[in-house]
N, C-alpha and C positions, 0 to 999 in steps of 0.2 A: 465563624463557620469552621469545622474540624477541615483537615487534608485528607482527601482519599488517597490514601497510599498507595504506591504505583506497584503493581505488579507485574513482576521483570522476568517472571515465568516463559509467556510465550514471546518473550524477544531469545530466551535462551533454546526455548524448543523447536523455535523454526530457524536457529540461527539467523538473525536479522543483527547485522550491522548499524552500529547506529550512527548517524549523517548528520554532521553539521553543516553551515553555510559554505564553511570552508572546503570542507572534505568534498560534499556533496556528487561536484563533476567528475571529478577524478575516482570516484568510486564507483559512480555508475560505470564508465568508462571502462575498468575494471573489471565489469561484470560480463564485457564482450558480448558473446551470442547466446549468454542466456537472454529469459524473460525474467528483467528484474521490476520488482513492484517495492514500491516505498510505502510504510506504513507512515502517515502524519497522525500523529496523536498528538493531547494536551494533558499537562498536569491536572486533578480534578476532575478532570472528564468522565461521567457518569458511564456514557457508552462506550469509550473508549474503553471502558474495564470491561464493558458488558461485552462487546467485539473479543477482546484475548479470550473471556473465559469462554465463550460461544467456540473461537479457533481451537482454545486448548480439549473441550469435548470431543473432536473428532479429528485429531492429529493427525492419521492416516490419508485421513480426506484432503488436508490440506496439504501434507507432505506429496501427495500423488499429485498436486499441481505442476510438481518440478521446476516451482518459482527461486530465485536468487532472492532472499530476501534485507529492507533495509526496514529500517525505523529513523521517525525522529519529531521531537517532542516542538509542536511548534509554538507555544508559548515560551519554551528557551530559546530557540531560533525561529525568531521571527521574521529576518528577513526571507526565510524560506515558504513562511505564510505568504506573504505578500508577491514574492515572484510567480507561488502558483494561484493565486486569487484564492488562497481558500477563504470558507465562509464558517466552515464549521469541520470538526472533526469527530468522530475516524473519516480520515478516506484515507485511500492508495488509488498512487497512479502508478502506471503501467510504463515501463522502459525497454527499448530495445536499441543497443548501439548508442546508449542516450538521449535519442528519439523519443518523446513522449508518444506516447499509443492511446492513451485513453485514461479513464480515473472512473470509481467506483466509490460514493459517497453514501457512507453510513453503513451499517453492518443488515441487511434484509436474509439474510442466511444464506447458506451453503449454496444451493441451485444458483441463488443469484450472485454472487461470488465466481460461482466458477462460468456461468455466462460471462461475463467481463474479463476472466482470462481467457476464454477462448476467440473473443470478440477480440481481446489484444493482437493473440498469435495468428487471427487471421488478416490482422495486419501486418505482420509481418511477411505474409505470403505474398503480401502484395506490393512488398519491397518495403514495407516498416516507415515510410512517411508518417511524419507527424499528421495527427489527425485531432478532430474537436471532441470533446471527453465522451469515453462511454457511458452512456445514463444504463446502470444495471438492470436497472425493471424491465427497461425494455427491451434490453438482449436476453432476458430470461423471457420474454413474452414470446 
C-alpha cells in the first residue's frame, strides 16, 4: 500500500505547533488565555487530508476563529492517543488554561466546526471547567 503523503500546508497556514507527549503540557500552558484547539491527526489518514484541504479552502473562516493552534500526529505519539481515548482521527480538542473544554470528531464542515468553538468559549464563560466532549452535530443542531 503507497503512503499518503502528508501535507504540512495547513499546519503552516494556521500556524499550528506541533506537540509531542513531551512538549504537550507545557505548550498548552503556554497558550494562556487564548482558545487553544489540538489538531490530532495520523500519518495515512485519508480524512485527515481531506479536513487540511477542506480548512485550507476557506482560510479566512478559519483564521476569524482567533484559535491558538497545535497539531500532532498520533500514530507518532501515541501515548497522546491513549491519554485522550481517541478512536479515530481528525479530531481536535478544545483547551483553555489547559482545561480540556470539549473535542470535535471528524471534519462535518465549517458550521459545525465553528459550533464546537463556540460551545468551547462558552465554557469558558462559565469559568472553563473541564467538561465531557463537545459532539459537534449537536452544537450545530
Amino acid at each position: 500500500m503507497a503512503t499518503i503523503p502528508v501535507d504540512a500546508t495547513a499546519f503552516a497556514t494556521f500556524g499550528m505547533q506541533e506537540l509531542t507527549g513531551e512538549s504537550f503540557d507545557a505548550s498548552l500552558a503556554a497558550a494562556a488565555d487564548e482558545l487553544a484547539v489540538v489538531f490530532f491527526w495520523g500519518l495515512d489518514c485519508f480524512n485527515c487530508e481531506v479536513a487540511k484541504k477542506a480548512m485550507l479552502a476557506q482560510p479566512e473562516s478559519i483564521h476569524a476563529l482567533g484559535l491558538r493552534w497545535f497539531h500532532s500526529n498520533v500514530y507518532e505519539h501515541r501515548e497522546l492517543g491513549r491519554r485522550f481515548s481517541l478512536h479515530g482521527v481528525p479530531t481536535w480538542f478544545f483547551f483553555h488554561r489547559g482545561k480540556r473544554l470539549g473535542r470535535a470528531t471528524g471534519w462535518h464542515g465549517l458550521a459545525q466546526f465553528q459550533a464546537a468553538v463556540a460551545a468551547a468559549r462558552d465554557k469558558i464563560g462559565q469559568g472553563g471547567a473541564t467538561h465531557p466532549a463537545v459532539n459537534p452535530k449537536a452544537a450545530g443542531d
